[in-house]
C-alpha positions in Angstrom: -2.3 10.8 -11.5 -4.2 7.5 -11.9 -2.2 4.1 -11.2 -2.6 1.1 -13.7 -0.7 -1.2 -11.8 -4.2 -3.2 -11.3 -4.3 -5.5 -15.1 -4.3 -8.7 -13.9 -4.9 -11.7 -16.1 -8.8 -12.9 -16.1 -8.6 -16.8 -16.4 -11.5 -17.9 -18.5 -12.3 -22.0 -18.0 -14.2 -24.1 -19.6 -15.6 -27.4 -19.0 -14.9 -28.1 -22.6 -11.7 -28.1 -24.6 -12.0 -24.7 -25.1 -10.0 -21.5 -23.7 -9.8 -17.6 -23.7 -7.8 -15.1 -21.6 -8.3 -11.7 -21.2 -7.4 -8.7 -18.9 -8.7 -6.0 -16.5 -8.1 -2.5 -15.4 -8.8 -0.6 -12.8 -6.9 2.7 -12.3 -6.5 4.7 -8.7 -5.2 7.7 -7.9 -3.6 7.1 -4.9 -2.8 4.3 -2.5 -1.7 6.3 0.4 -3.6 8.0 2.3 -2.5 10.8 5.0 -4.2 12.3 8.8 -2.3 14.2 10.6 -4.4 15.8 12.6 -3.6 19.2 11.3 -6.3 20.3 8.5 -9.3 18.1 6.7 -9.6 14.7 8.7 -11.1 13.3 4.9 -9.7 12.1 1.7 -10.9 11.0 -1.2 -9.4 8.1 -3.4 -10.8 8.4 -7.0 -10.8 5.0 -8.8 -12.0 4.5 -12.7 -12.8 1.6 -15.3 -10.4 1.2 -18.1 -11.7 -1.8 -18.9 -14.8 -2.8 -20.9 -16.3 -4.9 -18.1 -18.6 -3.8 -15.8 -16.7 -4.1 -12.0 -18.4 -4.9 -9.1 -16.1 -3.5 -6.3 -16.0 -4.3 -2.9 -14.2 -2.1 0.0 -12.8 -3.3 3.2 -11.3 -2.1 6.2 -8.3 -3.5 8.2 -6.4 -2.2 11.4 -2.9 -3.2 11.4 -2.0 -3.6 15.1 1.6 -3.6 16.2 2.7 -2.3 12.8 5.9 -3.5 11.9 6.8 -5.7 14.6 6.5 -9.3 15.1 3.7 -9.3 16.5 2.2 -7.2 13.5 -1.7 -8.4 12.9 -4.4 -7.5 10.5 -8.0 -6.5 12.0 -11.2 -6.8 9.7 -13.3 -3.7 11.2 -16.7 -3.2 10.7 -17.9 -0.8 12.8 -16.1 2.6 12.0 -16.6 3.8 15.4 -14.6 0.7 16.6 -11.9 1.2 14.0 -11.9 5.0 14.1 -12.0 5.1 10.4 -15.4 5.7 8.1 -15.0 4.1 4.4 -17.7 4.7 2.1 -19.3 3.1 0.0 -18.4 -0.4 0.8 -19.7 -1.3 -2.3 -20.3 0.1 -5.7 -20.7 -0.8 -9.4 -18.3 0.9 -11.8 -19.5 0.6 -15.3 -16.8 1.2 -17.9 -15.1 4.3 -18.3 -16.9 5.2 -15.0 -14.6 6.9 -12.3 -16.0 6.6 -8.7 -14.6 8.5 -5.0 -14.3 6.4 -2.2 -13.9 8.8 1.0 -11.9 7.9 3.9 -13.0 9.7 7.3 -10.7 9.7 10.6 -12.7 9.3 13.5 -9.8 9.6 16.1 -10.1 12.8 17.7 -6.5 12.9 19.5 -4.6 9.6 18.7 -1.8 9.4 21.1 0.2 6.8 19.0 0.3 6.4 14.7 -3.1 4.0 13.7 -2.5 2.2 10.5 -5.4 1.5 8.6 -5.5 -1.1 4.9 -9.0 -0.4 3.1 -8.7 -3.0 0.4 -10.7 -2.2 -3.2 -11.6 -5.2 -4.8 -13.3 -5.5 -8.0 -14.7 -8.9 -9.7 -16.6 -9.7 -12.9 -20.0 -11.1 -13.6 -19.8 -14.1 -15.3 -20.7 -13.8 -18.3 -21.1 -17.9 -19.0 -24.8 -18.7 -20.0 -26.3 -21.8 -19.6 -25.7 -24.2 -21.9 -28.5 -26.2 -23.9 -29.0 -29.5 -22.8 -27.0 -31.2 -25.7 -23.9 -29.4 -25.4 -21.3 -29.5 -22.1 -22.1 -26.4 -19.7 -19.2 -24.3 -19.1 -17.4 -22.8 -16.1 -16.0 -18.9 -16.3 -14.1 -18.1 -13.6 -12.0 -14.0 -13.5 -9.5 -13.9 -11.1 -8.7 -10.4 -10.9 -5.7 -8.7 -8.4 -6.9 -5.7 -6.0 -5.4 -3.0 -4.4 -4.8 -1.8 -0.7 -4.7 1.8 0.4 -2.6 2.5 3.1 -4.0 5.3 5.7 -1.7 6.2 8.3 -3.6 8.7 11.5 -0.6 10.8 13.4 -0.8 12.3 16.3 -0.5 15.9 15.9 2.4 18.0 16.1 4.3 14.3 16.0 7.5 13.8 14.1 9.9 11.1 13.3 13.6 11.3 14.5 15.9 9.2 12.7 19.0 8.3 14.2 22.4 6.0 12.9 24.5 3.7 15.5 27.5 2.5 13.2 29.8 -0.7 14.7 32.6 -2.4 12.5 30.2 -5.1 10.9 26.3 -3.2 11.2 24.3 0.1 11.2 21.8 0.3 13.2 18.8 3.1 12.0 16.6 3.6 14.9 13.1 6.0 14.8 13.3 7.6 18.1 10.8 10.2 17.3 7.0 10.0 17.8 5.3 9.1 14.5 6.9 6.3 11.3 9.5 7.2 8.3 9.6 5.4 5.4 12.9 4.8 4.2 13.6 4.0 0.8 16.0 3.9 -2.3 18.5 2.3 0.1 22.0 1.2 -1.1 25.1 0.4 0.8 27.9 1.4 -1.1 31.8 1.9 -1.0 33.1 4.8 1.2 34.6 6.9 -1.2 31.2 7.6 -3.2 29.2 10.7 -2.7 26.0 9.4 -4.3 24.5 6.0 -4.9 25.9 4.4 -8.1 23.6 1.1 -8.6 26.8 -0.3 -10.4 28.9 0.1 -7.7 26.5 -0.3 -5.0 24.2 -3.1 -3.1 20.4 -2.9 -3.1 18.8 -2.4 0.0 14.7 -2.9 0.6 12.9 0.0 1.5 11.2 -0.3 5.4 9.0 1.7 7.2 10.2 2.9 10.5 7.1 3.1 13.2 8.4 5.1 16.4 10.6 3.2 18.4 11.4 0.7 16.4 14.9 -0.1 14.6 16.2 -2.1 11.7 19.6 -3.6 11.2 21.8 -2.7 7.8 25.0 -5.4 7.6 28.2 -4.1 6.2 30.4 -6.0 3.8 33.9 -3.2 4.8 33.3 -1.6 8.4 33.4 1.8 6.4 30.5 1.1 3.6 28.4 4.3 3.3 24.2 3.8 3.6 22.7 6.1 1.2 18.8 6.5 1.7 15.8 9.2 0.8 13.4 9.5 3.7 9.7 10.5 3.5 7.1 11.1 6.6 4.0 12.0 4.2 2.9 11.0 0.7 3.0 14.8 -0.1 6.4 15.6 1.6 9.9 15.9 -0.9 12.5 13.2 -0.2 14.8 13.6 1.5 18.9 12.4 0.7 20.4 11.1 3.6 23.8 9.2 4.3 25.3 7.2 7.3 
């Protein structure tokens, strides 16, 4: 199912008094991508035109070293050997109503760790501003447009995450002691004698992503407040309900 999260305002200026606006689209099908190390190490992420532009689209790719830490840092890599990702194209032109496949490549034959990749897709838009004749004021088009960033996660193989609960009077801790990340989401802490989540009854909590040996901290308003989460290793795995 295509996303159409991408329809970001174009800002059209002028040197003169005059304004337009207008929008863009660009739909994906997916913005995570999946190696396990168990079947295909390639994907493909389809993207398509909606709009009525023609989209020059550049592709990118990022490491992210020491995901989810402090210390957490995005790498430009160019050389897919280096990165141990392959991306291609890194450039295309989508005409409208065109759809394109961009396909992602692991190149890492036995990680021992989780490699966390970002290939950013970024379209712009031609100007379409003319020059101006010499009697009347030239004019400045400028389309700022959003893009978006795939995440690509490499596990080792066989590796799975292990999510454990240390519960004190004022704080849950939820640690990942297992060997690859979790993503925990639709968090809410709520009041002990519910079952299920009731978003009337029960505080918001942001989703994180667990990487393996790494923890987060939950603070409790009553030392026996219930956490109810849904966890998810893969982008094709079911959630799954949890409670501490």
């Amino acid at each position: 199912m295509f996303r159409k999260a991408l329809t970001a305002a174009v800002a059209i200026l002028y040197a003169t008094t005059a304004q337009a606006q207008a929008t863009g689209n660009l739909s994906i099908d997916k913005l995570w991508v999946e190696f396990s190390g168990e079947g295909t190490n390639r994907g493909d992420v389809l993207i398509r035109n909606d709009s009525k532009d023609r989209y020059y689209v550049t592709i990118t790719t990022s490491e992210i070293l020491n995901p989810g830490s402090a210390e957490e840092t995005r790498v430009a890599r160019a050389d897919p050997e280096a990165a141990g990702l392959l991306v291609t194209p890194n450039r295309l032109i989508l005409d409208p109503g065109v759809m394109r496949a961009i396909r992602i490549v692991s190149l890492n034959e036995a990680p021992q760790q989780d490699r966390i990749y970002r290939v950013l897709v970024s379209p712009e838009v031609a100007s379409e501003a003319a020059a101006a004749p010499a009697d009347k004021t030239s004019t400045l088009q400028i389309r700022l447009m959003a893009a978006y960033d795939i995440l690509v996660v490499v596990r080792p193989k066989g590796a799975k995450p292990d999510l454990h609960a240390d519960r004190s009077a004022d704080k849950i801790i939820l640690s990942n002691q297992g060997g690859t990340n979790i993503l925990l989401s639709e968090m809410s802490a709520c009041p002990a004698q519910l079952t299920e989540a009731d978003a009337t009854k029960c505080r918001h909590l942001d989703s994180v992503r667990l990487y393996a040996g790494q923890a987060t901290t939950v603070g409790l308003q009553a030392p026996d407040e219930k956490i109810f989460l849904k966890t998810r290793t893969g982008p094709s795995d079911d959630l799954i309900q949890r409670s501490f």
